[in-house]
N, C-alpha and C positions, 0 to 999 in steps of 0.2 A: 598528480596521480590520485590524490585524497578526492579529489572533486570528480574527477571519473568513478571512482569507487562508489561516490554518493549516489550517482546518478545511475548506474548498474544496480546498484544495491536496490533503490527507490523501484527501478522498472521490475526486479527480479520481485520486491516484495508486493510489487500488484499483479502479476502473475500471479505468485503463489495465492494472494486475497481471492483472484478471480476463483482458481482453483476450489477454494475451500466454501465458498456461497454457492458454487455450482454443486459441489457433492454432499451438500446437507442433506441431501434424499437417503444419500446412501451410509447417513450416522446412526450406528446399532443404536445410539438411546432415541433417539429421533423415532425411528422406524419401532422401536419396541413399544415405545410409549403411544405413539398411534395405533399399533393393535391393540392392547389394551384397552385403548379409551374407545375403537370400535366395535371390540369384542363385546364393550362390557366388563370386562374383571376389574375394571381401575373403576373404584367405588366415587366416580364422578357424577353430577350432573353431564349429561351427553353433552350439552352447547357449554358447557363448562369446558369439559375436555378441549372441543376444538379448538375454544378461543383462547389454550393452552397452548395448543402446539401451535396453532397459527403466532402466536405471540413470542413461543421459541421462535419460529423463522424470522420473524421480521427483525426480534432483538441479533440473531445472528446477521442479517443482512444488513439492519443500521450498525453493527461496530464493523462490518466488513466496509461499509461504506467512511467511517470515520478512520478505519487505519488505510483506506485508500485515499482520502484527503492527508492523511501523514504523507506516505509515503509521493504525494505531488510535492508535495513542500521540500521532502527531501533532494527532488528531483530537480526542482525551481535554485535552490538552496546551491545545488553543487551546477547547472550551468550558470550562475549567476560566477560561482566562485572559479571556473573555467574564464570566463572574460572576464574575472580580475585579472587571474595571470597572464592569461596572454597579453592582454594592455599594459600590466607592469612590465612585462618580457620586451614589446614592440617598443616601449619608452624610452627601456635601458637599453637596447640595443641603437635608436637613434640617436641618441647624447650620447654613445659613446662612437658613433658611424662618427657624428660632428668631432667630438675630439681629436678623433684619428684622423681628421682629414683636416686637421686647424694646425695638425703636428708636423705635416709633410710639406 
């Protein structure tokens, strides 16, 4: 059950990753800070400002991309720990199929 969880867990938390890369448009400081830096009030150099916010996006989208390499591992991690059990489960259930039929 712990290894199913991992692996729900893993897919749920790249959903939500995708989620959040996707609506960086729509983040109040994201969006304030680029009017400002187009307005003018944010006492930037202009190609300063942009390669400001261009630099917030991408730092957002490289760690959205590094908790989406987590959360595979977590995924790899729990179907890996799935065929353990099962294979310990089909093992103990065959030596003991054999026993019960060495008994009879």
């Amino acid at each position: 059950m712990t290894a199913i969880g991992i692996v729900i867990g893993g897919n749920v938390g790249i959903k939500i990753n995708i989620q959040k890369i996707e609506n960086m448009d729509n983040n109040p400081i994201y969006i304030e800070l680029s009017e400002k830096v187009e307005s003018g009030e944010l006492e930037v150099n202009k190609n300063l400002g942009l390669i400001l916010i261009q630099g917030m996006r991408e730092a957002h989208v490289d760690a959205g991309s590094y908790l989406d390499s987590i959360f595979k591992i977590f995924i790899y991690v729990g179907i890996f720990l799935i065929f353990l059990v099962l294979t310990l489960a089909f093992v103990t259930w065959r030596l003991f199929t054999k026993v019960s039929v060495k008994r009879d």
